[in-house]
C-alpha positions in Angstrom: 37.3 8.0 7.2 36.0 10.1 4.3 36.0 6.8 2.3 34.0 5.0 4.6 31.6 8.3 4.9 31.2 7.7 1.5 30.3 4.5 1.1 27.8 4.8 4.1 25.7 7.2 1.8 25.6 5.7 -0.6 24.7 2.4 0.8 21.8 4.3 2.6 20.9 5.6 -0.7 20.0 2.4 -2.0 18.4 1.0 1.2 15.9 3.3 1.9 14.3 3.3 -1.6 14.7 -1.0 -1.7 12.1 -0.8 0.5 9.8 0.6 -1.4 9.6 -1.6 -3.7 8.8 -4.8 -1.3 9.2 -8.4 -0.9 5.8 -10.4 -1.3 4.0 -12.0 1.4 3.2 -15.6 1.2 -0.1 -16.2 -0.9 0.0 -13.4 -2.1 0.0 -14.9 -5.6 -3.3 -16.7 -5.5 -5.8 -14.0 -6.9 -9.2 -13.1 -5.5 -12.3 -13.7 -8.0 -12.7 -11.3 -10.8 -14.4 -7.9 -9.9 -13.0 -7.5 -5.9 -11.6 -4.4 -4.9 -8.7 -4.6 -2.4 -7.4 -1.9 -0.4 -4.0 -2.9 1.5 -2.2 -0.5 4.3 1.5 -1.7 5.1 3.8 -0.1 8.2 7.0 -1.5 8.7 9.7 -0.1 12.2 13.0 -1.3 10.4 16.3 -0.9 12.2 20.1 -1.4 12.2 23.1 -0.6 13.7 25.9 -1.8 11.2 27.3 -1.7 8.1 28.7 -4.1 5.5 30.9 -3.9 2.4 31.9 -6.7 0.7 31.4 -9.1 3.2 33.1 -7.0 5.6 31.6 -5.0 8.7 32.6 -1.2 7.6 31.2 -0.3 11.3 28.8 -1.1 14.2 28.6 2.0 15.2 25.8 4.0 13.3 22.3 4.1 14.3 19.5 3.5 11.6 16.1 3.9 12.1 12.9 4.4 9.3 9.2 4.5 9.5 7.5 2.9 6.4 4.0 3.2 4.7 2.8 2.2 1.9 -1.1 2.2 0.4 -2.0 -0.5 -2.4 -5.2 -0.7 -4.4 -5.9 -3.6 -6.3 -8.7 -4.2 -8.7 -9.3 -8.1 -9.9 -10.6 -8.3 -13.5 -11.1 -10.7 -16.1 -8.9 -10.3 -19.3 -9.9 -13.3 -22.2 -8.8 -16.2 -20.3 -6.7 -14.8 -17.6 -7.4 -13.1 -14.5 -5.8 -9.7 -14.1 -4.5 -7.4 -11.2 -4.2 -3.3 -12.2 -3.0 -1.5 -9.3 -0.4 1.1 -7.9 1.9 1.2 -4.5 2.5 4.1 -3.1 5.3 4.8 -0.3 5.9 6.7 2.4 8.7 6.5 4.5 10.8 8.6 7.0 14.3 7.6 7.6 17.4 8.6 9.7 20.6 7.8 10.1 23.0 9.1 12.9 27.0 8.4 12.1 27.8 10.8 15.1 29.8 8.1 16.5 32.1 7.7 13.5 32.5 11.3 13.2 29.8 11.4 10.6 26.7 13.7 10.4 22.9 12.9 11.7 21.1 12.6 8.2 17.3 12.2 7.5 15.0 12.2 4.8 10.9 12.4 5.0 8.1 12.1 2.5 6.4 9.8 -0.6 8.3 7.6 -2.3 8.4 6.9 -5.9 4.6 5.5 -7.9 4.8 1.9 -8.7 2.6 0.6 -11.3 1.5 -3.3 -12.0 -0.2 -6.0 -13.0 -0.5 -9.7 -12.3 -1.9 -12.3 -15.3 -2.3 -15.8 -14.0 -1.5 -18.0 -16.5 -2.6 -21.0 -13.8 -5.3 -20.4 -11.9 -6.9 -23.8 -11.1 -8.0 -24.1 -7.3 -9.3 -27.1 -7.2 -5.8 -28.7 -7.6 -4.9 -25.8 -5.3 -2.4 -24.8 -7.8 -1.7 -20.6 -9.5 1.2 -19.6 -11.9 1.5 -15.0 -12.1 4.1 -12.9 -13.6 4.1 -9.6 -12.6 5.4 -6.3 -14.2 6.9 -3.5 -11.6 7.0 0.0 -13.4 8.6 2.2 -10.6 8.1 6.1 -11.9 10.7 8.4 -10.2 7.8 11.0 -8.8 9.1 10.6 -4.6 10.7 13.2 -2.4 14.5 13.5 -4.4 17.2 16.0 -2.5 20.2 15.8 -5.2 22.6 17.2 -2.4 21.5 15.0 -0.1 23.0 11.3 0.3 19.9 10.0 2.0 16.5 10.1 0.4 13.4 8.6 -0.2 12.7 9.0 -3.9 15.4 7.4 -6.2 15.3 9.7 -9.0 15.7 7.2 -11.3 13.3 4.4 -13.0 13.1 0.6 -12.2 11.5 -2.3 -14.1 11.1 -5.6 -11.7 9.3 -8.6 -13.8 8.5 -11.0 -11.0 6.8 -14.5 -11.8 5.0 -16.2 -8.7 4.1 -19.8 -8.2 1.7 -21.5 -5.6 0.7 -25.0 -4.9 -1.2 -26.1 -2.2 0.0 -29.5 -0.1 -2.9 -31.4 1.7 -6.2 -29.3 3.2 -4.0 -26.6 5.2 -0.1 -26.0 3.6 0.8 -24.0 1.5 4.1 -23.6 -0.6 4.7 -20.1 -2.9 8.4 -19.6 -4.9 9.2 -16.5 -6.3 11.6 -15.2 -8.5 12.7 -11.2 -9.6 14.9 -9.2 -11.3 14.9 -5.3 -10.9 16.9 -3.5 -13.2 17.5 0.6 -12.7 18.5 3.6 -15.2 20.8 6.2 -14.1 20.7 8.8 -12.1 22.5 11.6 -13.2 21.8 14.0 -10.2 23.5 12.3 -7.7 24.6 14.2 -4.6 24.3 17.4 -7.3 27.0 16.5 -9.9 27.9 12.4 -10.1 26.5 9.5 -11.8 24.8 6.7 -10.0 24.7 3.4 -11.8 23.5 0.0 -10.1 23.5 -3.3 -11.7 20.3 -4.8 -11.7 19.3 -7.1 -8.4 18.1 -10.6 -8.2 15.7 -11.9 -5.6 14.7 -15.3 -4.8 11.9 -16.0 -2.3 10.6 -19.0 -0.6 7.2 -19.3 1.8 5.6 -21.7 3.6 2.3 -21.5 5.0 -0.3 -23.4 7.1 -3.8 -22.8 8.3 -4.1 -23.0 12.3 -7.8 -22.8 11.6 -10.1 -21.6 9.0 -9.6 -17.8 9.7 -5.9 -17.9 11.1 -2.5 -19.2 9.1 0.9 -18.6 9.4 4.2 -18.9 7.8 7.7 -18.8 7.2 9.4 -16.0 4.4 12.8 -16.2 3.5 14.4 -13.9 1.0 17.2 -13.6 -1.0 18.9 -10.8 -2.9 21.8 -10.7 -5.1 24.1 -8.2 -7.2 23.1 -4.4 -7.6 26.8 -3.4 -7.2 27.0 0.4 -8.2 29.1 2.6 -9.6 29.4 6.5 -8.8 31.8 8.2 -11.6 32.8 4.9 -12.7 34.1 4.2 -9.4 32.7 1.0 -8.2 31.1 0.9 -4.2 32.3 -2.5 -3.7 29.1 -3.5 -2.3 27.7 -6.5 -4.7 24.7 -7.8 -2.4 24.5 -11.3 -1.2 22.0 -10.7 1.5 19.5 -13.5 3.1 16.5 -12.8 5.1 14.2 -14.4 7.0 10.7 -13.5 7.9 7.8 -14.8 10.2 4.2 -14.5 9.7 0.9 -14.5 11.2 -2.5 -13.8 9.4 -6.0 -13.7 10.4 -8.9 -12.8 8.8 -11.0 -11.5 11.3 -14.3 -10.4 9.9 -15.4 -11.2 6.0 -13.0 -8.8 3.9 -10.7 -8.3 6.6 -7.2 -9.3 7.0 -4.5 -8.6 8.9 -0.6 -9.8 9.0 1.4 -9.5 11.9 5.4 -9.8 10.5 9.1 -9.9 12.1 12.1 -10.3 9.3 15.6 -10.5 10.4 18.7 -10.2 8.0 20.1 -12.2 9.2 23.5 -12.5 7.0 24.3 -9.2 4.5 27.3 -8.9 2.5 26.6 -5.7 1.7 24.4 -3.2 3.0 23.1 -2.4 6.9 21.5 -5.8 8.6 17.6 -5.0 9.2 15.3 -5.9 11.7 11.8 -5.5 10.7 8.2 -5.1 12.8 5.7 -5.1 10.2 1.6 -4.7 10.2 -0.3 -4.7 6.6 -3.7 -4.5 6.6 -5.9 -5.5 3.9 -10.3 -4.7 3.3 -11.8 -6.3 0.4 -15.0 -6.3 -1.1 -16.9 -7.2 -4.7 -17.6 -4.3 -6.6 -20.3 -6.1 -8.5 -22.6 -8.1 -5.7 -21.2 -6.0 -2.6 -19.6 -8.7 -1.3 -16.9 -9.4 1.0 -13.8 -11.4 -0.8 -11.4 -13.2 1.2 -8.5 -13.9 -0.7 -5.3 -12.4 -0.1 -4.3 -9.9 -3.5 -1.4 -10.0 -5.2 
């Protein structure tokens, strides 16, 4: 039992903070024209009820719940050729988890998340052939909420560095296609639970979407995800619990005045090798506007 205690925290560890750092929503890598300002809000209900290690279910008897927020300014610029992206993410998220029923304790965790930094360069931007090639830098800065006695927290306590490279190609007048590919790789953290050492191998994702407008203002699509490794260590002692986790997501967008947008989003994880299986509700709303005519912008920011 204390084993399997164990492992639950640290598992959770890794969860809440994994959220933070987001999947991206279909389109997102075609840019808006130089000089728009987007502001983005994202919620997310996320929920679970089990546990896996290894491919095996640890237990189905815990009860996971967590509130998530996240704020995202973008600025769209011109650098020489390219168009550029600055902008930060910030998160904030409240999490429980209740292992009563295993004879476990009722954990929780409130407050900001760690500051992530980035920037997009498309290095195709061509839409008249409906076509847009980004890579993206992730700099996440460990400034979140961080309890070092606690197992469950919102803040990592540790850096990350995710370069991400998106790819878009429109098929016909109203489909879409985006593939994108990450790799997020983590320093230690030497404070965890007050005296160990957390290590994680760095995580792969893979994502596929595909999009298509209903009509001019409303589109939707279908997300799936995919995330491998991030096995970690604590002392040298290994977690066994390697990810291998697929997700899938559906989405509905409408623009319903110039500037605005909002998603409407349910994700299911629907197989996990590791990790607690998720079910998502998500909102992200998104007001955009040209800094230098004071102009609405439609397009959807990476």
């Amino acid at each position: 039992m204390q084993r399997t205690l164990i492992l639950l925290a640290v598992l959770l560890s890794l969860v809440i903070p994994s959220v933070s750092t987001a999947d991206d929503d279909a389109r997102d890598y075609i840019p808006a024209p130089p000089g728009t300002l987007a502001i983005i809000g994202y919620y997310k209900h996320i929920w679970g009820d089990s546990i896996y290690a290894d491919g095996n279910k640890v237990t189905s008897n815990i009860d996971f719940k967590e509130e998530f927020g996240m704020l995202r300014v973008v600025y769209f610029t011109q650098l020489g050729p390219f168009v550029i992206d600055p902008q930060f993410l910030l998160p904030i998220a409240g999490a429980n988890l209740d292992t009563s029923k295993i004879g476990g304790a009722d954990l929780s965790s409130t407050g900001a998340g760690d500051l992530l930094l980035a920037a997009t360069c498309w290095f195709i931007n061509d839409p008249q052939k409906k076509m847009w090639l980004g890579f993206t830098p992730f700099l996440s800065i460990p400034t979140g909420v961080y309890d070092n006695m606690s197992p469950i927290n919102i803040g990592n306590n540790r850096w990350a560095f995710k370069p991400e490279i998106g790819f878009v190609k429109g098929l016909g007048e109203k489909t879409y296609i985006d593939l994108i590919a990450n790799v997020e790789v983590y320093s230690d953290n030497d404070d965890y639970l007050g005296h160990a050492k957390l290590e994680q191998d760095p995580i792969v994702t893979l994502e596929a979407h595909l999009s298509y407008d209903l009509t001019k203002t409303l589109y939707v699509s279908t997300d799936y995800f995919y995330h491998y490794g991030g096995k970690t260590t604590v002392d040298d002692i290994s977690q066994s619990d390697r990810q291998s986790n697929h997700a899938l997501q559906f989405t509905v967008g409408y623009s319903f005045l110039p500037g605005y947008q909002v998603l409407l989003q349910y994700r299911n994880d629907f197989e996990v090798e590791s990790g607690i299986p998720t079910q998502q509700i998500g909102l992200r709303f998104m007001y955009a506007f040209d800094l230098n005519s004071n102009c609405y912008a439609s397009s959807a920011p990476k």
